[in-house]
N, CA and C of each residue as an Amber inpcrd file, in Angstrom:
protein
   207
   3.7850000 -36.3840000 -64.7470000   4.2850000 -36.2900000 -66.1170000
   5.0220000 -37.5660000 -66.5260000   5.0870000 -37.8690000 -67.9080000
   5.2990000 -39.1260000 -67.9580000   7.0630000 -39.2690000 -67.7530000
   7.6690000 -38.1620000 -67.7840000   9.3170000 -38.2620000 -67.6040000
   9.7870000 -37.6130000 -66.7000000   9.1070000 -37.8390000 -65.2060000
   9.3380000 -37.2290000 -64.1120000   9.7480000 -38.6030000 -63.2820000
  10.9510000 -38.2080000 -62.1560000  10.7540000 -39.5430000 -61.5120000
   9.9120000 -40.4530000 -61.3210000   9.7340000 -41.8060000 -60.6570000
   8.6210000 -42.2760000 -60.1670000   9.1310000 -42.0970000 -58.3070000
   8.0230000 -41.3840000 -57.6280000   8.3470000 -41.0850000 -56.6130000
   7.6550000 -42.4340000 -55.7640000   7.1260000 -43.3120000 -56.4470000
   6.3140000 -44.0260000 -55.3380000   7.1580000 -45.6400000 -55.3840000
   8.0220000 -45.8890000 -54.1620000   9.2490000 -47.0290000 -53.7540000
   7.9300000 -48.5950000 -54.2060000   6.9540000 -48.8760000 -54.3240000
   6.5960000 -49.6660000 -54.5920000   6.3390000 -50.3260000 -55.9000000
   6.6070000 -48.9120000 -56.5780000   6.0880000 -49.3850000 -57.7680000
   7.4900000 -49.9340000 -59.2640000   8.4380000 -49.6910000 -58.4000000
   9.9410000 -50.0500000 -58.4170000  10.0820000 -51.6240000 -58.3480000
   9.2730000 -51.7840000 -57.1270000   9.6190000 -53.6220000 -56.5740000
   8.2770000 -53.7550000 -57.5780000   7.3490000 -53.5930000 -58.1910000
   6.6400000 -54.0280000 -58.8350000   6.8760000 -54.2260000 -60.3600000
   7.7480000 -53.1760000 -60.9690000   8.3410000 -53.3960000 -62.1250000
   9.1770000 -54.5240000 -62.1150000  10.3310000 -55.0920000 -60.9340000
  10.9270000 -55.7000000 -61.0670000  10.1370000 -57.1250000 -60.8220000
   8.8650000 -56.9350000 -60.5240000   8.0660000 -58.3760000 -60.0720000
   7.4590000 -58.7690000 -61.5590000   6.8020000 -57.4340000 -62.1670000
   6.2470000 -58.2570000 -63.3580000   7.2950000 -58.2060000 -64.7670000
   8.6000000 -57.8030000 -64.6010000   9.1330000 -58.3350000 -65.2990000
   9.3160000 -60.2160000 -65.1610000   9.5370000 -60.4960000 -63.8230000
  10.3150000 -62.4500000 -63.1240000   8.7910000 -62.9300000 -63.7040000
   7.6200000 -62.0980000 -63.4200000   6.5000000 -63.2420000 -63.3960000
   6.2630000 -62.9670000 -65.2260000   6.6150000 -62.1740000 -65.4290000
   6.0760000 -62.4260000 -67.1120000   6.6100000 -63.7570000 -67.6700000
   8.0850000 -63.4980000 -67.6070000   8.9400000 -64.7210000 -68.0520000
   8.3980000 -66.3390000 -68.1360000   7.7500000 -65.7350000 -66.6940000
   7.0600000 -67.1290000 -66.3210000   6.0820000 -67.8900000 -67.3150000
   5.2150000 -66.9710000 -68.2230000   4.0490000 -66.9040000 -68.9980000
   3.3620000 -67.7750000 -68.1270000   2.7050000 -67.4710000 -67.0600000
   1.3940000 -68.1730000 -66.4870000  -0.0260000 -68.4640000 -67.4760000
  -0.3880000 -69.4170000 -67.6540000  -1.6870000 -69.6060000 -68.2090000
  -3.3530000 -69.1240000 -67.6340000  -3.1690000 -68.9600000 -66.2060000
  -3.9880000 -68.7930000 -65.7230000  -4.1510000 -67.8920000 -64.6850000
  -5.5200000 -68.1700000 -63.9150000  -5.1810000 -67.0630000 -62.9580000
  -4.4480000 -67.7450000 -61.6300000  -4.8140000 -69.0730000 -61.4420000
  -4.2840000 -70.0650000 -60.2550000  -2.9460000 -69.8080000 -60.4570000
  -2.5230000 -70.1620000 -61.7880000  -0.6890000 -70.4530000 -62.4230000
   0.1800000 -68.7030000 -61.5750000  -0.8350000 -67.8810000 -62.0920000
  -0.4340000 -66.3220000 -61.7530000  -0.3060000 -65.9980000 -60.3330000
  -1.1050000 -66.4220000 -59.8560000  -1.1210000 -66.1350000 -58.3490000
   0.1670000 -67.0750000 -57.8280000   0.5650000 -68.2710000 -58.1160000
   1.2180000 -68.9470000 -57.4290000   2.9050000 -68.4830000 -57.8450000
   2.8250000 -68.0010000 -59.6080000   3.8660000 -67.2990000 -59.4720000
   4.3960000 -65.8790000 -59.1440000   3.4220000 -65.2100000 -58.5300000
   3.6800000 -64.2740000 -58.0950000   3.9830000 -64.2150000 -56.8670000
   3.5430000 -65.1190000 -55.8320000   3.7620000 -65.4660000 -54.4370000
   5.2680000 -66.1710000 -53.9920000   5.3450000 -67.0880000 -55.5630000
   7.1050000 -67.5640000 -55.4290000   7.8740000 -66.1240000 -55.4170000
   7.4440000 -65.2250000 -56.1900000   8.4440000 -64.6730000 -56.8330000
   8.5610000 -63.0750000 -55.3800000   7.4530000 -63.4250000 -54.9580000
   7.6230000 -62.4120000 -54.1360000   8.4080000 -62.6430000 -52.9150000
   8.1580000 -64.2150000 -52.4120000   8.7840000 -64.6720000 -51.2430000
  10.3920000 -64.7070000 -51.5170000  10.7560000 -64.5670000 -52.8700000
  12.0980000 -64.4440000 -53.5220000  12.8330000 -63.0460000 -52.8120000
  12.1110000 -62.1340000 -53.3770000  12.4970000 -60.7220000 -53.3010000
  13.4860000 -60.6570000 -52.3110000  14.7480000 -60.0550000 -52.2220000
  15.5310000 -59.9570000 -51.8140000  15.2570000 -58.6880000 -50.9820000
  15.4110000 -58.5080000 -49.0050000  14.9660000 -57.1870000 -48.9030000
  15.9260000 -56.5890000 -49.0410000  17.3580000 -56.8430000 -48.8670000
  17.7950000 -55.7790000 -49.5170000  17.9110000 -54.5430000 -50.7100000
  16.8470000 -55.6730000 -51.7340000  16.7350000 -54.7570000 -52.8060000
  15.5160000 -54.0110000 -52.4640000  14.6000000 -54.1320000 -51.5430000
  13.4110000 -53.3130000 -51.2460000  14.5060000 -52.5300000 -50.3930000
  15.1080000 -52.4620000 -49.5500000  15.7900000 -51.6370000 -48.5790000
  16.8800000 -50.4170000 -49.5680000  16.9440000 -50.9440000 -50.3570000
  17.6230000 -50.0920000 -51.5130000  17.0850000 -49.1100000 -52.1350000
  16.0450000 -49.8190000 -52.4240000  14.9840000 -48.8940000 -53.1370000
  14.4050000 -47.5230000 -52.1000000  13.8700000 -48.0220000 -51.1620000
  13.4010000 -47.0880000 -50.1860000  14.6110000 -46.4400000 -49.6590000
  15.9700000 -46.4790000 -49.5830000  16.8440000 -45.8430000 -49.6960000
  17.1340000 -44.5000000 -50.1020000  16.7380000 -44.9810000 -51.4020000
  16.9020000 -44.0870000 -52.9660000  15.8410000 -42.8500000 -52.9130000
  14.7990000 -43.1530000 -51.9680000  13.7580000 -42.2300000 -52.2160000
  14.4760000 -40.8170000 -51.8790000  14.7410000 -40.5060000 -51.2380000
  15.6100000 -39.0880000 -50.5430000  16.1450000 -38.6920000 -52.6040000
  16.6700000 -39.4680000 -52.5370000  17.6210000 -39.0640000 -54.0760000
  16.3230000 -38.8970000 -55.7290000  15.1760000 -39.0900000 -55.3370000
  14.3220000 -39.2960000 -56.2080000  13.8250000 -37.9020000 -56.0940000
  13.5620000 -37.6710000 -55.3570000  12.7690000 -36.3900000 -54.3920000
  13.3920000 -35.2330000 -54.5880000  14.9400000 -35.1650000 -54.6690000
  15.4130000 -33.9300000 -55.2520000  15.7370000 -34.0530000 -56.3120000
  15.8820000 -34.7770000 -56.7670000  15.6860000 -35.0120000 -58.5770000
  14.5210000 -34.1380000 -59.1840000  13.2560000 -34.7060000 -58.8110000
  12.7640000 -34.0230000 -58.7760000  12.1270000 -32.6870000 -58.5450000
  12.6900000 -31.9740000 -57.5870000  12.6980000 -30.7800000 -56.8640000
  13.5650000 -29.7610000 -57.7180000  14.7310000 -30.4940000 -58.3630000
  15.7870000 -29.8040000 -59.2060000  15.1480000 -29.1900000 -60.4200000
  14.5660000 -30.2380000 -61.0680000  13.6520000 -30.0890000 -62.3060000
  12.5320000 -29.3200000 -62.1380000  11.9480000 -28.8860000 -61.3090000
  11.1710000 -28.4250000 -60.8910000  11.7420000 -26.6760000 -60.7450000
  13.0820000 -26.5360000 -60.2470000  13.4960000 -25.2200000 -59.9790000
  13.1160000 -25.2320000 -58.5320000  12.7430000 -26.2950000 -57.6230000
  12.7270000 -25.8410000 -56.0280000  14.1100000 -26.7060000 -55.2900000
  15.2320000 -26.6550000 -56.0850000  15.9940000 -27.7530000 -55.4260000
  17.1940000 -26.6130000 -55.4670000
């Protein structure tokens, strides 16, 4: 549903990727690839370690809304 958590931890570090690479406005597909590879070697793991953290807390969020929590 479109206003249900997002239960899937990747797609978290991916919002936060194509927000850095938009900014970038790449022209191409070479330009795209190379800023996506900066931007990934960037990524801080703590903020991936955060995220996958969080999943436990996503999960009964969901479960609540649901009426199984």
């Amino acid at each position: 549903p479109p206003h249900s958590p997002d239960l899937n931890p990747i797609e978290t570090v991916w919002a936060w990727m194509r927000h850095h690479v938009s900014c970038q406005h790449p022209q191409s597909e070479v330009e795209l690839k190379a800023v996506v590879l900066q931007w990934w070697a960037q990524l801080p793991q703590q903020q991936i370690d955060n995220v996958c953290l969080g999943f436990r807390g996503r999960v009964e969020k969901c479960a609540q809304r649901l009426g199984s929590g």
